[in-house]
C-alpha positions as CSV (number, residue, x, y, z in Angstrom):
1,X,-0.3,9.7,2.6
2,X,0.3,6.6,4.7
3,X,-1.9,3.4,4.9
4,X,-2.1,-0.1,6.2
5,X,-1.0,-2.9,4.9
6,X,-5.1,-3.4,4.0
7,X,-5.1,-0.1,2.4
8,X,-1.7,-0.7,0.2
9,X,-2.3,1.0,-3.6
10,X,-5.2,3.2,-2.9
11,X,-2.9,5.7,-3.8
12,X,-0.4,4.9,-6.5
13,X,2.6,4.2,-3.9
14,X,5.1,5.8,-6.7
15,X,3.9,8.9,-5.5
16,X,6.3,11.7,-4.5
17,X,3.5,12.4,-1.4
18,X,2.8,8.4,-0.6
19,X,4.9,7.1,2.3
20,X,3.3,3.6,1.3
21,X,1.9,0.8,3.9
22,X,4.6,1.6,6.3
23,X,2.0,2.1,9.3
24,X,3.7,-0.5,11.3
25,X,7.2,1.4,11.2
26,X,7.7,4.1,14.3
27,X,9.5,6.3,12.0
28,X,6.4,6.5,9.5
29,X,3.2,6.7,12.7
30,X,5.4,9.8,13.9
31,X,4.4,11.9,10.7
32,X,0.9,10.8,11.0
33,X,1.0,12.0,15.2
34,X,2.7,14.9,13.8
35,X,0.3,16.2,11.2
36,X,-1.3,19.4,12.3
37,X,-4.9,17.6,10.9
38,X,-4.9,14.1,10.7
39,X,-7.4,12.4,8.5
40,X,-8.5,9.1,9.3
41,X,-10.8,7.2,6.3
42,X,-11.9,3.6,7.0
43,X,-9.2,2.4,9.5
44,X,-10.2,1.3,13.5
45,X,-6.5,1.9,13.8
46,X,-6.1,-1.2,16.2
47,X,-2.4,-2.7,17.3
48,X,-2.7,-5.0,14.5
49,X,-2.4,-2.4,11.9
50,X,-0.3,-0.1,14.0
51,X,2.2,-3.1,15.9
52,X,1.9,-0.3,18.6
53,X,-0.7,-0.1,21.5
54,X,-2.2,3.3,20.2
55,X,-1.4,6.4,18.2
56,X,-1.0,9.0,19.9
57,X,-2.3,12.6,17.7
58,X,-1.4,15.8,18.6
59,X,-3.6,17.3,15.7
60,X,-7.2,17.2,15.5
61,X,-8.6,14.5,13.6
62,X,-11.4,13.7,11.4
63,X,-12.5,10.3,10.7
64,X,-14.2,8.8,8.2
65,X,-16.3,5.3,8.5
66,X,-19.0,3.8,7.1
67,X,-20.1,2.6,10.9
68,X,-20.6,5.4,13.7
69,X,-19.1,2.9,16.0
70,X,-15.7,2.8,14.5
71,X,-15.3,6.6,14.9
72,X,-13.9,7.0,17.8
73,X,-12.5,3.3,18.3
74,X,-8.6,3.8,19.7
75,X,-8.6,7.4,18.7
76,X,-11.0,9.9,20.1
77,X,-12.3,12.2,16.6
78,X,-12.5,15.7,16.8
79,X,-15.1,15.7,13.8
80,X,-16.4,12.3,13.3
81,X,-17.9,11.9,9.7
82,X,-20.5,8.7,9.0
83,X,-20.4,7.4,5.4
84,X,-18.8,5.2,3.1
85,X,-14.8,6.2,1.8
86,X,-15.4,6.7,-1.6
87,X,-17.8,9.3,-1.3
88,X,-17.2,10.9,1.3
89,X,-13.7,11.6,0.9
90,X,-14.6,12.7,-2.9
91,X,-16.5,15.5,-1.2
92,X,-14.1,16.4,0.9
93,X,-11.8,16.9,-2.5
94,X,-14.4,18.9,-3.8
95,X,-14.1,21.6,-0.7
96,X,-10.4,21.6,-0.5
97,X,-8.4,24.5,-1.7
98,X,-5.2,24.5,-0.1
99,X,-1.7,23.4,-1.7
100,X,-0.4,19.5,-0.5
101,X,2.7,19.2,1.4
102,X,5.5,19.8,-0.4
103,X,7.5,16.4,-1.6
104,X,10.8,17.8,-0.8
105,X,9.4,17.4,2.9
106,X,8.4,13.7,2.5
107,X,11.9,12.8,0.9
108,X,13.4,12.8,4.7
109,X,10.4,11.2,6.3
110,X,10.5,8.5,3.4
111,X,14.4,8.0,4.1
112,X,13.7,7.4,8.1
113,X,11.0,5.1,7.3
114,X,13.4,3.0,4.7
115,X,16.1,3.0,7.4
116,X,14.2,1.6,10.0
117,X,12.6,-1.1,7.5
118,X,16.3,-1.8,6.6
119,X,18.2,-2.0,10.1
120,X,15.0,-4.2,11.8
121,X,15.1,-6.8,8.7
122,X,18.1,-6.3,6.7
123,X,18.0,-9.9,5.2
124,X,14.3,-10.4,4.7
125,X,14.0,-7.1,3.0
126,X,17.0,-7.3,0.5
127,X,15.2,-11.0,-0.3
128,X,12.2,-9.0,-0.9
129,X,13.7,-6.4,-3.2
130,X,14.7,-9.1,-5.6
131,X,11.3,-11.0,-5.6
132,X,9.3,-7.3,-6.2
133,X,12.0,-6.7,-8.9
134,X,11.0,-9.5,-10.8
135,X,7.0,-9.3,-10.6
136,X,5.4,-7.2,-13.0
137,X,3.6,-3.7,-12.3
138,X,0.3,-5.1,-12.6
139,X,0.8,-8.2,-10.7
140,X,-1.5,-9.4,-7.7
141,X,0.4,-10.7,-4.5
142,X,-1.2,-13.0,-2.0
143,X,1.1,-12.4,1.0
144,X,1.0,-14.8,3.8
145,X,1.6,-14.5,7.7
146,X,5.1,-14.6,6.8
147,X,8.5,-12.7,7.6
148,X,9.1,-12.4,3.7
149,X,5.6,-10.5,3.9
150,X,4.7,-8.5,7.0
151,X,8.7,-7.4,7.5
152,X,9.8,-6.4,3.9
153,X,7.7,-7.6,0.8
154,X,4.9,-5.3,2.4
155,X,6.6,-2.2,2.2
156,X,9.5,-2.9,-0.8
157,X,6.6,-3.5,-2.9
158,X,5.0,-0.7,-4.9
159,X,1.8,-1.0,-5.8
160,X,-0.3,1.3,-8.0
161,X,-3.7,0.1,-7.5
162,X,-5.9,-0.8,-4.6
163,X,-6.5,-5.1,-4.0
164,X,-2.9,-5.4,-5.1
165,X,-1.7,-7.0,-2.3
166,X,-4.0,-9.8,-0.5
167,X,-2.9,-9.6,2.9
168,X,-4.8,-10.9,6.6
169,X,-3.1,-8.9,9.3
170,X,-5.7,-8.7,12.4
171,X,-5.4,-12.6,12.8
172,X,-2.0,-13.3,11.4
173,X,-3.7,-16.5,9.6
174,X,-1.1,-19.3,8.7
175,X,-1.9,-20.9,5.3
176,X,-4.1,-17.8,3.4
177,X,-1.8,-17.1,0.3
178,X,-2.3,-19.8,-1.7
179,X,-6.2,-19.9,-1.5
180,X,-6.4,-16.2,-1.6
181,X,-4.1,-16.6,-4.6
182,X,-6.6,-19.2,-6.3
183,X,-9.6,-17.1,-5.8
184,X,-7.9,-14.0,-7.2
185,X,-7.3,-16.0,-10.6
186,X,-10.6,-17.4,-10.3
187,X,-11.9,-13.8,-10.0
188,X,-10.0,-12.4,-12.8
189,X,-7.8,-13.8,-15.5
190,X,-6.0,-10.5,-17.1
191,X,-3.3,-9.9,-14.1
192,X,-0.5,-12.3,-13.2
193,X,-1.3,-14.1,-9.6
194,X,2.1,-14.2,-7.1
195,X,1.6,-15.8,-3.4
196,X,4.8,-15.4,-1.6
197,X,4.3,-17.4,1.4
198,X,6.9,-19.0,4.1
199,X,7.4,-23.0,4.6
200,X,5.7,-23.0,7.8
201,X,2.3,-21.1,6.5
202,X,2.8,-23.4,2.8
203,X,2.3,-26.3,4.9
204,X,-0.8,-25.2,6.2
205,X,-2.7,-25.0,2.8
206,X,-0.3,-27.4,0.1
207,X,-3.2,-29.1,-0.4
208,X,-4.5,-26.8,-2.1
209,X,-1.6,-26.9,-5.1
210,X,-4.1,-29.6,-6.0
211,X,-6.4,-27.1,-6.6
212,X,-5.2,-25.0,-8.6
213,X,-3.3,-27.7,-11.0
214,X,-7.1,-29.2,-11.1
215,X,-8.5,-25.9,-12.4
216,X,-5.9,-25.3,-14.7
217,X,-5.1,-21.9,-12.7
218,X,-2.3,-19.6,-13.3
219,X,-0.8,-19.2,-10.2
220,X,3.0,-18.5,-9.4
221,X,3.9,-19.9,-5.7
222,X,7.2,-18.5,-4.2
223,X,8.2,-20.3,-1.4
224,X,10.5,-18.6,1.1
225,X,12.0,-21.6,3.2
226,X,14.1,-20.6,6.1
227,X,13.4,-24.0,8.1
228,X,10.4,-23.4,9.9
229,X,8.9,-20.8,12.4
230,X,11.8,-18.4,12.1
231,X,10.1,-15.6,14.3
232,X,8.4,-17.8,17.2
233,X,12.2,-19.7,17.2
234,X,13.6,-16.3,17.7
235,X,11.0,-15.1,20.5
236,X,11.8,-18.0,22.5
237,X,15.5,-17.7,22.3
238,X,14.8,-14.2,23.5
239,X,12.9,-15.3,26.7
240,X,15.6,-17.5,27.3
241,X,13.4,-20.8,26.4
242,X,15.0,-23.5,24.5
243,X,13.6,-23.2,20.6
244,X,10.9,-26.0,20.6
245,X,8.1,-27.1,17.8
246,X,9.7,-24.3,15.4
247,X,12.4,-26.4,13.5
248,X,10.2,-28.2,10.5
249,X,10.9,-31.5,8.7
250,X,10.6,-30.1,5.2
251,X,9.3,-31.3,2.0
252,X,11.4,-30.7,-1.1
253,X,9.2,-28.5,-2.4
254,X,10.0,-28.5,-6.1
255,X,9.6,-32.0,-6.1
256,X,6.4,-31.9,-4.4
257,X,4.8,-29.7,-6.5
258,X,5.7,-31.5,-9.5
259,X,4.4,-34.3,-8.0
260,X,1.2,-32.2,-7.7
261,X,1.2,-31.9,-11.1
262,X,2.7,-28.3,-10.9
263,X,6.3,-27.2,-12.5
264,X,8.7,-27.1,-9.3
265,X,11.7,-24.9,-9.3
266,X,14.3,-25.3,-6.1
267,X,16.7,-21.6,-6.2
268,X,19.9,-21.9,-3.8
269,X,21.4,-19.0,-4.9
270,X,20.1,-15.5,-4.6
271,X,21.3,-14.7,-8.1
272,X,19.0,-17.4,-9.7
273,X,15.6,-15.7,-7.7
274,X,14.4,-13.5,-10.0
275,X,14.9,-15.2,-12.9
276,X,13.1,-18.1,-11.5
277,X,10.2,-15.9,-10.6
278,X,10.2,-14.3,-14.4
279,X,10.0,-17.7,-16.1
280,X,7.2,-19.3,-14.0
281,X,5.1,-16.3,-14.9
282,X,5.7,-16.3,-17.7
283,X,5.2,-20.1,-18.4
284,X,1.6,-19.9,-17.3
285,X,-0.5,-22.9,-15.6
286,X,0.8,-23.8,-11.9
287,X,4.6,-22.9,-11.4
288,X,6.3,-22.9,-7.8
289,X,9.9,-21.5,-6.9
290,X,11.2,-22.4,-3.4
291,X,13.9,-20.2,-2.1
292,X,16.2,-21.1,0.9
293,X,16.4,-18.0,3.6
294,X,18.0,-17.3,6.7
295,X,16.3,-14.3,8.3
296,X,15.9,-14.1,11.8
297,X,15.0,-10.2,12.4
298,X,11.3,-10.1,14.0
299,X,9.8,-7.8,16.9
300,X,6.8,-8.4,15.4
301,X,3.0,-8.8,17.5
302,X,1.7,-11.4,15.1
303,X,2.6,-14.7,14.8
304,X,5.0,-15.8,11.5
């Protein structure tokens, strides 16, 4: 079972068969274009889901949408299927009788896919193993258009239910954590709200701290600051290009958001993250941590 980063937790990603929201990772599309059948439910499989032109099947595949037009869109169906997910795909269940793959099989698909995570980000994915570590299991993430999010906190993150991670890949929009964090609380007040967002996309919405200390919202802001627009930096060192409009003036953001009104925490050290994290979750109302980060690993279509 693989999904995009849209699909995350629609099956618990703890399980031995789920090879989690790793879509965007070569290692994991090469099971999905080696699958004998491929099964396709809700996806238009476009570049933004895939970071890769197409995918390429060598099965026959079914897909599933609740628009005819979607069917075929970047992948040709062998059997097309109209309707909506959730019912279709529980009569499919209903006519299956064969065995699923065996997990022993996935355990050296899983370890490709963790490899390649691991050698294109090494940095940004041990920074997000320490911030996943210290949410709770039932906790909703608002992930921003950020390297913490779309290179590590993505796939380290485990979810076991659907809407667990709030995420805008197809437009890569700077600035959506924190309001998609304050209209999770506002929807629902039983599961601890987490945006992890970079300094360049913070800057785009920090107005909207206001909000949420306004409302009286729980809402837990960690704020990965490596200095600016580490990924666009990096593509124009690449092409050769000196790095300009990517190296920020920064706020101090603990101090900010306790001039908000909110309870500002400033980590320098990597040891002091997830305890950071615990405590303003568990304090309640607005709380903010700010973490300083150097990673510089993108190859990456959307902008950071």
């Amino acid at each position: 079972m693989l999904t995009t980063l849209n699909g995350k937790g629609v099956v618990d990603e703890r399980h031995p068969l789920s090879l989690g929201s790793n879509l965007r990772l070569a290692a994991a599309r090469a099971v999905a274009e080696d699958a004998d059948v491929l099964l396709v439910v809700g996806s238009k499989l476009g570049e933004a889901e895939l970071w890769a032109p197409r995918l390429d099947a060598r099965g026959s595949v079914i897909r599933v949408d609740i628009s005819a037009s979607q069917r075929d869109k970047n992948l040709a169906a062998t059997v097309g299927i109209t309707g909506d997910a959730a019912a279709v795909t529980g009569a499919l269940l209903e006519l299956l009788a064969v065995d699923a793959r065996p997990a022993r099989e996935l355990t050296i698909e899983r370890a490709a896919i963790d490899a390649e995570m691991r050698d294109t980000s090494p940095e940004t994915v041990a920074l997000a193993e320490i911030i996943a570590d210290a949410l709770p299991d039932d906790a909703i993430v608002a992930g921003d258009s950020s390297q913490i999010v779309y290179l590590a906190l993505g796939s380290v993150l485990q979810s076991r239910q659907p809407h667990s991670l709030l995420y805008t890949p197809t437009y890569a929009t700077l600035g959506y954590g924190l309001p998609a964090a304050i209209g999770a609380r506002v929807a629902q007040t039983e599961r601890p709200v987490v945006t992890v967002i970079g300094d360049g996309a913070l800057m785009f919405c920090v107005n909207e701290l206001v909000t949420a200390v306004e409302q009286g919202l729980d809402v837990t802001v960690v704020c990965v600051d490596n200095g600016g627009y580490a990924e666009i930096r990096q593509n124009e060192v690449d092409r050769g290009m000196t790095p300009i409009g990517v190296d920020l003036v920064q706020p101090d953001w603990a101090a900010l958001a306790t001039a908000f009104g909110a309870t500002g925490r400033r980590v320098e050290r990597r040891d002091g993250i997830a305890s950071s994290i615990r405590a303003a979750i568990a304090d309640g109302e607005c709380s903010w941590c700010t973490s300083r980060s150097t990673p510089s690993e993108p190859r990456h279509p959307e902008p950071s």
